[in-house]
C-alpha positions in Angstrom: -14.0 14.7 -46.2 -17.1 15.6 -44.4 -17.7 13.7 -41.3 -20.9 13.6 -39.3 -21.2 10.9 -36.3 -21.1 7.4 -38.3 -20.7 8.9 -41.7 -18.0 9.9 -44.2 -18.2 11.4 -48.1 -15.4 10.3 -49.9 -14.2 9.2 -53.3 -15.0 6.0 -53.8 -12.2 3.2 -54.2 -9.9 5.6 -54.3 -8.7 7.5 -51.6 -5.5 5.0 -51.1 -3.9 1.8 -52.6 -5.0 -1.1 -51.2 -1.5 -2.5 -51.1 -0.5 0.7 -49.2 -3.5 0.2 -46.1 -2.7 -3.7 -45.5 1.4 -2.4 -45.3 0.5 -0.8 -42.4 -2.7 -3.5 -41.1 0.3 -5.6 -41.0 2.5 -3.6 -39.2 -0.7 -3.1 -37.1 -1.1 -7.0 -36.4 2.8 -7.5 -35.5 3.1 -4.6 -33.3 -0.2 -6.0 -31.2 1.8 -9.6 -31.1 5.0 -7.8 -30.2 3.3 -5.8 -27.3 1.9 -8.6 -25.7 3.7 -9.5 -21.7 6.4 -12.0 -22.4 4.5 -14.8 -20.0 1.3 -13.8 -21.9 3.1 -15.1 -25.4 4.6 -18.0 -23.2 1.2 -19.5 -21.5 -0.9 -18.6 -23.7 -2.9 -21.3 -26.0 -1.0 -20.7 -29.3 -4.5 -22.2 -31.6 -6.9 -19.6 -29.4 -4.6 -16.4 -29.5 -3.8 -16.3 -33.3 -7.7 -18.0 -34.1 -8.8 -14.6 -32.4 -6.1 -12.5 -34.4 -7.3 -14.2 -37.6 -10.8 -13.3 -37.1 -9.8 -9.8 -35.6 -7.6 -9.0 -38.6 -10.1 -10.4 -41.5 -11.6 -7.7 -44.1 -15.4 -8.9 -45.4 -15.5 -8.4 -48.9 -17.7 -5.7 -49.9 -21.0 -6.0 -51.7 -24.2 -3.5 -52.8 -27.6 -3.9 -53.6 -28.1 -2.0 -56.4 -31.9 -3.0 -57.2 -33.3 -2.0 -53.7 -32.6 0.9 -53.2 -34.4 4.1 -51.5 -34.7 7.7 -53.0 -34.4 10.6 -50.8 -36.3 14.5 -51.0 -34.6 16.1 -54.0 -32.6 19.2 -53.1 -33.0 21.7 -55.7 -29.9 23.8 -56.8 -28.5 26.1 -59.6 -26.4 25.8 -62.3 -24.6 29.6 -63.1 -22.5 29.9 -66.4 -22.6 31.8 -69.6 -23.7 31.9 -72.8 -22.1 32.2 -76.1 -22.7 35.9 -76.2 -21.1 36.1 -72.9 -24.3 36.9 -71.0 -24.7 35.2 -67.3 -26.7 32.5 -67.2 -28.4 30.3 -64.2 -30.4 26.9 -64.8 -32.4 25.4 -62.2 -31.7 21.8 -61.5 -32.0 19.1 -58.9 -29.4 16.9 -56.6 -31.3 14.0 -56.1 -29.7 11.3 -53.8 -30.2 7.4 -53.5 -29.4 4.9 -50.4 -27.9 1.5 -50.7 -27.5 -0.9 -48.5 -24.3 -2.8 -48.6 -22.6 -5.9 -46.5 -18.5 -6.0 -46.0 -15.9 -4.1 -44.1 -16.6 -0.1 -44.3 -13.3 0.9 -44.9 -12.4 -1.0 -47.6 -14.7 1.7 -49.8 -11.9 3.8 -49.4 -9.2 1.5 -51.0 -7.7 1.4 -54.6 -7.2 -1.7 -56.0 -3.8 -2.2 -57.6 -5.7 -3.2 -60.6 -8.7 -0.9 -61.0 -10.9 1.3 -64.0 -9.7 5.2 -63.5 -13.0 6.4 -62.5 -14.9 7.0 -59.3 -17.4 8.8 -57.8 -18.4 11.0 -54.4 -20.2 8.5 -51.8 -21.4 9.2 -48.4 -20.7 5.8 -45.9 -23.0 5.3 -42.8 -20.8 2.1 -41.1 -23.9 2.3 -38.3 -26.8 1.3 -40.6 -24.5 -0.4 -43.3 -25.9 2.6 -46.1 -24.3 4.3 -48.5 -25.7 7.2 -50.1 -24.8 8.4 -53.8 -26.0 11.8 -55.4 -26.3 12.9 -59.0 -27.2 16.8 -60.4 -29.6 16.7 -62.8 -30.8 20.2 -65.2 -33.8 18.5 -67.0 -37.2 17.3 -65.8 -36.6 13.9 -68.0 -36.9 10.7 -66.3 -34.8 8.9 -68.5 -32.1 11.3 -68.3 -31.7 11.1 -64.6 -31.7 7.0 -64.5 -28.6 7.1 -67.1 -27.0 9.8 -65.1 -27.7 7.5 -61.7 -26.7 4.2 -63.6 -23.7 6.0 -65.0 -22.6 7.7 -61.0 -23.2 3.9 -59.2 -20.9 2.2 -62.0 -18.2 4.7 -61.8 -18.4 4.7 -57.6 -18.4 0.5 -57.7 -16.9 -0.8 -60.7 -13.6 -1.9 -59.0 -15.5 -3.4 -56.0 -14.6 -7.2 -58.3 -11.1 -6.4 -58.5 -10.7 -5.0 -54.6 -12.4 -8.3 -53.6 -9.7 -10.3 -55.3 -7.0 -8.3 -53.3 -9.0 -8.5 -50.0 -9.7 -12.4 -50.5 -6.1 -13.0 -51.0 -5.3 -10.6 -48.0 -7.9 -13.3 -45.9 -5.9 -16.4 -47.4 -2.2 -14.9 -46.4 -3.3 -13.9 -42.9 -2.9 -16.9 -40.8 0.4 -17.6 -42.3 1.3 -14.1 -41.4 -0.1 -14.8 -38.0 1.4 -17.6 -37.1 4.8 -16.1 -39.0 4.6 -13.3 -36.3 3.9 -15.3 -33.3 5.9 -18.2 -33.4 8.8 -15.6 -34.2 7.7 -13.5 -30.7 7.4 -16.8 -28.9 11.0 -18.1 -30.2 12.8 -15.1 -29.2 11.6 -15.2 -25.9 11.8 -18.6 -25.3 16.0 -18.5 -26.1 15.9 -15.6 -23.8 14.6 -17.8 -20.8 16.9 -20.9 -22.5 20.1 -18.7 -22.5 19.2 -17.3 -19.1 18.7 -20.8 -17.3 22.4 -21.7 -19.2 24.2 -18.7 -17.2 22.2 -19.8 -14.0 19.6 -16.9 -14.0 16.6 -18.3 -12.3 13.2 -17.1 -14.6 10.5 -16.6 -12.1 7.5 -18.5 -14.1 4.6 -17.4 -11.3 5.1 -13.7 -11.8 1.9 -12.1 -10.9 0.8 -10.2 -13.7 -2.3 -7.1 -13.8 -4.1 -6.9 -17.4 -6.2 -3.4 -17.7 -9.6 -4.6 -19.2 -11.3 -2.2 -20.9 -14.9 -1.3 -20.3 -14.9 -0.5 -24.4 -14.5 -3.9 -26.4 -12.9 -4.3 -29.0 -14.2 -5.6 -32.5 -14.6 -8.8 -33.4 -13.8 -11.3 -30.2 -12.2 -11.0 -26.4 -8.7 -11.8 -26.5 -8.0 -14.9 -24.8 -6.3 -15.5 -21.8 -3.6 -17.7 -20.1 -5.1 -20.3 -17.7 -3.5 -21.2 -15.0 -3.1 -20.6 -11.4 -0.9 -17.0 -12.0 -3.0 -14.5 -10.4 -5.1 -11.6 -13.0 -6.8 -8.0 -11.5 -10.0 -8.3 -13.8 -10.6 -4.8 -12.6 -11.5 -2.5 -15.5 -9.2 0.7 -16.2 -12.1 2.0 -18.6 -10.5 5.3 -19.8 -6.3 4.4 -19.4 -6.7 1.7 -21.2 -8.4 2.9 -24.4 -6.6 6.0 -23.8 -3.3 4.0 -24.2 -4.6 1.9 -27.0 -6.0 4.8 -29.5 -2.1 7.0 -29.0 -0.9 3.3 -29.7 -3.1 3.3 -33.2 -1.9 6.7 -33.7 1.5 6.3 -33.1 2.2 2.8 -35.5 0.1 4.6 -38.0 2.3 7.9 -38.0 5.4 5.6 -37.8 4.4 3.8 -40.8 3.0 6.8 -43.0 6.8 8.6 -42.3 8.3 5.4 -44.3 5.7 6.1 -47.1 6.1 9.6 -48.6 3.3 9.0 -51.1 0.6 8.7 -48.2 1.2 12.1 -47.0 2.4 13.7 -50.2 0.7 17.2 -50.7 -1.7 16.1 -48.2 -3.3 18.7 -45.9 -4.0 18.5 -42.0 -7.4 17.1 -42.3 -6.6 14.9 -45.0 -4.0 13.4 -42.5 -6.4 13.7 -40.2 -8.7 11.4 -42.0 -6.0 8.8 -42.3 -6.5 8.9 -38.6 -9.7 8.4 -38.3 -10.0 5.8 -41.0 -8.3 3.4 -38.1 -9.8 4.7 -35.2 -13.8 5.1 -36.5 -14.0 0.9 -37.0 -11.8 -0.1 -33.8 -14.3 -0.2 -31.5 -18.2 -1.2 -30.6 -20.0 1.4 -28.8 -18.2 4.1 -30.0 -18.1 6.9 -32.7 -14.8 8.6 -34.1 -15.5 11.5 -36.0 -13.5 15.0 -37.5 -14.3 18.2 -37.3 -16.8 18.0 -34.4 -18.5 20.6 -31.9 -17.0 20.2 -28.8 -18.2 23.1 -26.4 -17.0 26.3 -28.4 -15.6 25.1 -31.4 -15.0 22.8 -34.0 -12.0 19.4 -32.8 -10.0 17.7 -35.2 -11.0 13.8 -33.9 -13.6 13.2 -31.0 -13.9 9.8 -30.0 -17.5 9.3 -28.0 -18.7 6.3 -26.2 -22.6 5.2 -26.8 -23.7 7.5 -23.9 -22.3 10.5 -25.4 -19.0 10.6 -23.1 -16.4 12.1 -24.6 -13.1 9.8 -24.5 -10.7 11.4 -26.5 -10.1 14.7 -28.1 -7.4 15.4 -30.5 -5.5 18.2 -32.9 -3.8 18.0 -36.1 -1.7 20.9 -36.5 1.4 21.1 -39.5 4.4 22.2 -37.3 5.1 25.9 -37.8 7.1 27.1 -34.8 6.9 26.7 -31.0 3.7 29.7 -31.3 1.5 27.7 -33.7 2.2 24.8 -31.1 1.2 26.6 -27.9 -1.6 27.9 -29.5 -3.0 24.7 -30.8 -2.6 23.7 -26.9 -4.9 26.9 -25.9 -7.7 25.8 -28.5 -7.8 22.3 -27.6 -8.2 23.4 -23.6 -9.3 26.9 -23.9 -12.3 26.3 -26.8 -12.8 22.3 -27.3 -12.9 20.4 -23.5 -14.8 20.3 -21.1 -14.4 19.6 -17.8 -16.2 16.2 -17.9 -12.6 15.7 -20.7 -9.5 13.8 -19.4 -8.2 12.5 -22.3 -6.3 14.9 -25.5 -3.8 14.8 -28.0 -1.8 17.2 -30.2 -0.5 15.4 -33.1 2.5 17.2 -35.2 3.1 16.8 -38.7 6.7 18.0 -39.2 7.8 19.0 -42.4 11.2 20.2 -41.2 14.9 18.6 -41.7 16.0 19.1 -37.9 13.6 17.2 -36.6 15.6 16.6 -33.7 15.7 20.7 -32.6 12.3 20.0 -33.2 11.2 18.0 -30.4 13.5 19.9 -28.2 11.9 22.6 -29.0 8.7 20.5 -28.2 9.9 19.6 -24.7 11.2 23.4 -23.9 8.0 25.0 -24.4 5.5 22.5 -23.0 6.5 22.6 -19.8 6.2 26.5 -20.0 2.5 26.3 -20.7 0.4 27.9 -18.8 -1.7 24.8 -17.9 1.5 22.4 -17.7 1.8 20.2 -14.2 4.2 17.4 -15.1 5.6 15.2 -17.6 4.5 11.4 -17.3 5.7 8.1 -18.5 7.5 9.6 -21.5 8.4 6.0 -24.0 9.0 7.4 -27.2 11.4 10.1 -28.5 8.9 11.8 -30.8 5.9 11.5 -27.8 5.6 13.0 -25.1 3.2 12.1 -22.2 2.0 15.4 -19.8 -0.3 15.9 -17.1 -2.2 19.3 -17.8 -4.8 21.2 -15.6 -8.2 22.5 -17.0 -8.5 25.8 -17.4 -8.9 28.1 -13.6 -9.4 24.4 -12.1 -6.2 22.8 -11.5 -7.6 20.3 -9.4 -9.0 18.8 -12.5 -6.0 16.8 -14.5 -6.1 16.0 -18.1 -3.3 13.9 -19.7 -2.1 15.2 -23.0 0.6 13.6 -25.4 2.2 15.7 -27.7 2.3 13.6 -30.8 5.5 14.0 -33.3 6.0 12.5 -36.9 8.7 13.2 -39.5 7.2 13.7 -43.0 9.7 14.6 -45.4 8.7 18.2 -47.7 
């Protein structure tokens, strides 16, 4: 996929199952539930909090307008072959390219439906302006010829956008069951905790203070409710943790998930796993812009997350695990050629194709605290993440935190 701020070329309708993308929404919208503060789930208006997960969770069905339409500079490019005496050939020709505007959620031009036509075609998606762009070659200077070829390229791309709808408008009709489904079973566990608790005489403290981390990034869609009543809040913003914390959480649901589907990752290649990435991480916010393979300083990062200002946020590596050298020097590039000093925030994520996964991540731990730029390990959670404080290069008064991301993907 080629990437460029707001944009992405892919195949269109096809780059994953439908079916396969809402397995892991799901998972996405009952690990967010699940993660919430147990007084939070407790004191919270039930009708509010899963009316702003409904809303935050609903795909808009995608639509084109293929009448109005704008036609770009033709690009002029040759056609080299050979001819049936073996001679070489080359035939001048022309890409000419045509923008769309379209309405619905941008990612779901990436999805499969489970019932679809087996055709597609290359589309270039600009979520900013709500564009799409779609090219056809042409070798002839015949009008006619390039309309068919144009007609015959914006069918193949869109023909299963009638069947996707169907799948997304049923995915819109399940979700406040699923909602509700996942919250009343968060709230019931949690309230025969505090039942079975007040049984064996433990008192539950019910004015707990408790500090929520808003961030100066919103999220899509609405702000997420909060309990009123007289327990005391810090509205004081914790800009970069907090989306720092919420994108490795993104990353880290989305890796779990992917290791229980082999077919997502199956002869994949680092930036097509990559892309997966991104896929959740480009649409999550307002006033930002995820993209792949980005200049950074001296070279080319994997996933760049930028707010509206042009701050970088986060910057991130997708390496294929090949030993504890490939590792270390994945951690040189990502301080040594892609941040900056104005960076805090970076991730190496691992795709491990090994059986031992556990000497792995052993292996992990071993060697990143003999990194050159290592200062301490923080707040580890998970046993396939690992959270460090590192040092930018000759400055080590300047601390970036960097988690070592881990996931299991079976050869």
């Amino acid at each position: 996929m080629i990437y460029s701020r707001t944009s992405v070329t892919i195949n269109a309708l096809a780059e994953q199952r439908f079916s396969e993308f809402t397995d892991e929404y799901r998972n996405q919208l009952k690990s967010e539930i699940e993660s919430q503060p147990k007084d939070y789930i407790l004191k919270i208006v039930e009708n509010e909090y899963t009316q702003y997960l409904i809303e935050k969770y609903t795909l808009n069905e995608l639509a084109v307008d293929r009448v109005d339409f704008e036609t770009l500079q033709p690009e002029k490019i040759y056609f080299h072959g050979e001819n049936h005496r073996g001679e070489g050939t080359k035939v001048e020709g022309y890409r000419i390219s045509s923008v769309y505007k379209y309405s619905g959620s941008p990612i779901l031009f990436k999805m499969a439906p489970g019932s679809r036509t087996i055709v597609s075609h290359p589309i270039t998606v600009n979520s900013e302006n709500n564009s799409l762009i779609l090219s056809v070659e042409v070798y002839t200077l015949d009008p006619q010829v390039y309309s068919g070829s144009r007609s015959r390229a914006l069918n193949d791309a869109l023909i299963n956008i009638p069947n996707l709808n169907k799948e997304v408008k049923q995915w819109n009709y399940d979700l406040p069951r699923l909602v509700e489904m996942y919250f009343k079973a968060v709230k019931e566990k949690y309230l025969k905790e505090n039942k079975f608790f007040e049984q064996i005489n433990v008192k539950v403290n019910n004015d707990t203070d408790s500090i929520y981390s808003v961030p100066s990034i919103k999220r899509k869609i609405i702000p997420q409710p909060v309990v009123s009543d007289k327990k005391v809040f810090s509205g004081v913003p914790s800009f970069p943790d907090s989306v720092y914390k919420d994108i490795l959480k993104v990353i880290h649901d989305l890796g779990k998930s992917m290791e229980k589907k082999p077919a997502t990752y199956k002869d994949k290649s680092e930036e097509d796993l990559r892309d997966n990435i991104l896929m959740f991480l480009e649409t999550r916010y307002d006033a930002t812009t995820a993209t792949g393979e980005t200049f950074n300083k001296s070279g080319k990062t994997d996933i760049l997350l930028k707010y509206q200002d042009g701050t970088n946020l986060f910057v991130a590596e997708c390496k294929y695990w090949d030993g504890a050298v490939v590792m270390n020097d994945a951690i040189d590039q990502l301080f040594d050629r892609y941040l900056t000093w104005r960076d805090s925030k970076a991730a190496l994520i691992l795709f491990v194709q090994r059986v031992d996964f556990s000497t792995v991540l052993s292996t992990i731990k071993e060697e990143a605290i003999k990194h050159k730029y290592y200062l301490k390990e923080v707040n580890t959670k998970d046993d396939s993440s690992f959270a460090y404080e590192f040092h930018f290069p000759g400055d080590k008064a300047k601390v970036i935190q960097l988690e070592i991301m881990a996931f299991h993907f079976k050869k």
